[in-house]
N, C-alpha and C positions, 0 to 999 in steps of 0.2 A: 773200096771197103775200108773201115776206119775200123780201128780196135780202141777200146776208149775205158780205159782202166782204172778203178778207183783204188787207193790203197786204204790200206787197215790191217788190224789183227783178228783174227777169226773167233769165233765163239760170243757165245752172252755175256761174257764177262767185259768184254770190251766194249760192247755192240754201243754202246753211247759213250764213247771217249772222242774227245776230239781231234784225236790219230786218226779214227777212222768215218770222219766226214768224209770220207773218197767213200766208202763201200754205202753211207747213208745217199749220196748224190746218184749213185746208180742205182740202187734200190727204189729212189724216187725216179729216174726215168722210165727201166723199168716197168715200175707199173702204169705211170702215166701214157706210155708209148705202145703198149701192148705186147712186150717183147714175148717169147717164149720162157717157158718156166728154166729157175736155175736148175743145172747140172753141172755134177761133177767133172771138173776136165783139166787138162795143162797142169796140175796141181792149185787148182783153184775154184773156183763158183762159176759158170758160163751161164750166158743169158744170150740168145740172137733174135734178131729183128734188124726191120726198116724205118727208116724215114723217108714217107716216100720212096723215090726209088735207089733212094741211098741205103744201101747193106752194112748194117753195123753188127760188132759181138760186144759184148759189156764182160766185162772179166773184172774177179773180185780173186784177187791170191790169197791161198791160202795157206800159205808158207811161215806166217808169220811176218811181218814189215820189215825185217831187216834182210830177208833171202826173196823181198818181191820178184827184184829179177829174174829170176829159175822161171818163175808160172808163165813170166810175160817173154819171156824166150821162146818156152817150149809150145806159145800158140803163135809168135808170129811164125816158129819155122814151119808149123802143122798149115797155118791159111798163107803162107811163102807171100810173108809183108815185110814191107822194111822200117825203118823206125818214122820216118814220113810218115806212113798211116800210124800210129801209133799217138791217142791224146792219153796223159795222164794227169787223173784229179786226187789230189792230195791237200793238206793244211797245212796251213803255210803262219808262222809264228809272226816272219816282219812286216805279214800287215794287217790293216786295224779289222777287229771282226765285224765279218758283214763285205768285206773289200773283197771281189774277184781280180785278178789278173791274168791275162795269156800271156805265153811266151814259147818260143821255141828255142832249142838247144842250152847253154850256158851249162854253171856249176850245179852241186847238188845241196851249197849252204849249208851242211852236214845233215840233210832230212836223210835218213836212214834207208829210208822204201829208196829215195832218189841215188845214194849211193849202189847201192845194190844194181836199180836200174844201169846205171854207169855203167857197171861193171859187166854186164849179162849185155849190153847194146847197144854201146856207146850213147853221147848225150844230146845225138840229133832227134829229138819226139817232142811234140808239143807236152805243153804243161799248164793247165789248170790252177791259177794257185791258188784255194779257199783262205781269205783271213779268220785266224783264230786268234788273234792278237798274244802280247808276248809278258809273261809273267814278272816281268822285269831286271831279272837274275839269270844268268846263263844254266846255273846250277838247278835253278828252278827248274826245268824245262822239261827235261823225263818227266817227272810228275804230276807238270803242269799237263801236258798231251795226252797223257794216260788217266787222266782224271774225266768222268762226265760231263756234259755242258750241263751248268746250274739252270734251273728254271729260268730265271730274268731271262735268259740268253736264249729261250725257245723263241722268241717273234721272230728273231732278223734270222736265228737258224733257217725257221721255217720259211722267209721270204727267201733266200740263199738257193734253198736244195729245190725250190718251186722255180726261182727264175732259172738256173743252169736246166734245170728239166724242159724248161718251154724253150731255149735257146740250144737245146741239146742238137734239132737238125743241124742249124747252124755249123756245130763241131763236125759232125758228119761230112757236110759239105763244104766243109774246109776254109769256113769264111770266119775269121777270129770276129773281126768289127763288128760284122752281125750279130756272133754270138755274144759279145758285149753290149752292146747294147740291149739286146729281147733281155738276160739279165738283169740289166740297168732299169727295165720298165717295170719290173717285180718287185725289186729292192727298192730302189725310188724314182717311187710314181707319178708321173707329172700331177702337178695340181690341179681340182675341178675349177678352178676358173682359167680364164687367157692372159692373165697377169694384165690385160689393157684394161686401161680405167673405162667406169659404163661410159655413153655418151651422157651430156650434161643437156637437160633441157634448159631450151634457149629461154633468156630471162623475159620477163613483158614488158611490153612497151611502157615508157614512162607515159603519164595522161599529159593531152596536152592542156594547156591553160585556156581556162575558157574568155571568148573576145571580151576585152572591156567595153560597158554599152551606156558608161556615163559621158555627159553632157559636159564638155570645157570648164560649166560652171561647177559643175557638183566634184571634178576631180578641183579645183579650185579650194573649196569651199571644204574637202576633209582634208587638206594639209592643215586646216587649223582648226579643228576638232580637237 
C-alpha cells in the first residue's frame, strides 16, 4: 500500500496558491479514481481507494506546510508503513512550469513541507516534484508560492494535475518510468501525424518519341528548308 501525499496549506484562502499544487493533484485523483469521500484523520484530510488492486490513502495535512510532517507520521504509524511506501507531491520552484520530476530520498532545498517531512521521517520517500517555475529572486519566493496561479497558467496547470492523475496507478505500483511517462502523454502529446513524409506518387513515364517515317529523301530535303 502507497500513502501518497500532497502538500499545501489548508483552507480557501490558499486553496489556489501554488504551494498547494500537492493538495490540487490529489483532489484531482481523487475524484477521477473514485476514492472514498475526504475525512478527517492523522491531522489532516484522508481519502482511501484502489487502483486496481493496489490499495492507496491520499492524505492532505492539515497542519499547515511547515509541521507537514506531524500528519504524515501520525498515518504511517496508524497503517505501520515505512517511508518506502510513502510518495510526496509538492512544487517545486527549480523547475520550469508544467515540468514533473521523480525522485527518491536527497535534501529538502529549503521546501518547508519537505523539511518538516525530514524531520518527522527521515528523507528516504519518493517525491513528486510539480514545476512552478522560480520568481527569480530568492527573496521573492514566500510571496511568490503563496500567490494564486494567474489565468495564462491555467492550460499546462490543468494538463499537469490531469496527467499525474492518469499516471497516478503507476505511483501506486511503484513504477516511477511509467509514471513519467502516462504524464508525458498529457503534457505533451504526441503529434496527429507519424512525422514520416506521405509516400510520393511515382512520377509518369516520359512519352516516348514517335518512329520517324520519312523517306532518305524527305529527311534530306528539310536540312535545307
Amino acid at each position: 500500500m502507497k500513502l501518497i501525499v500532497g502538500l499545501g496549506n489548508p483552507g480557501a484562502k490558499y486553496a489556489k496558491n501554488r504551494h498547494n499544487i500537492g493538495f490540487m493533484a490529489l483532489d484531482r485523483i481523487a475524484a477521477d479514481h473514485g476514492f472514498g469521500p475526504w475525512k478527517g484523520k492523522h491531522q489532516g484530510s484522508l481519502s482511501e481507494g484502489r487502483f486496481g488492486s493496489d490499495r492507496a490513502v491520499l492524505l492532505k495535512p492539515e497542519t499547515f506546510m511547515n509541521n507537514s510532517g506531524q500528519s504524515v507520521q501520525a498515518a504511517m504509524r496508524f497503517y505501520k508503513l515505512e517511508p518506502a511506501d510513502v510518495v510526496v507531491l509538492h512544487d517545486e520552484i527549480d523547475l520550469a512550469p508544467g515540468k514533473v520530476k521523480h525522485k527518491v530520498g536527497g535534501g529538502h532545498a529549503g521546501h518547508n513541507g519537505l523539511r518538516s517531512l525530514h524531520a518527522h521521517i527521515g528523507p528516504e520517500y519518493a517525491r513528486v516534484r510539480l514545476g512552478v517555475g522560480h520568481p527569480g529572486h530568492k527573496d521573492a519566493v514566500p510571496g511568490y508560492v503563496l500567490r494564486d496561479f494567474p489565468k495564462a497558467e491555467e492550460a499546462w496547470l490543468d494538463d499537469v494535475l490531469r496527467g499525474v492523475s492518469d499516471a497516478a496507478p503507476h505511483l501506486a505500483g511503484g513504477d516511477a518510468a511509467k509514471f513519467l511517462n502516462a504524464v508525458a502523454l498529457r503534457v505533451n502529446p504526441p503529434r496527429s501525424g507519424t512525422g514520416q513524409k506521405a509516400p510520393q506518387t511515382p512520377a509518369a513515364p516520359a512519352p516516348e518519341p514517335e518512329p520517324d517515317t520519312r523517306s532518305p529523301l524527305q529527311r534530306l530535303m528539310e536540312k535545307f528548308r
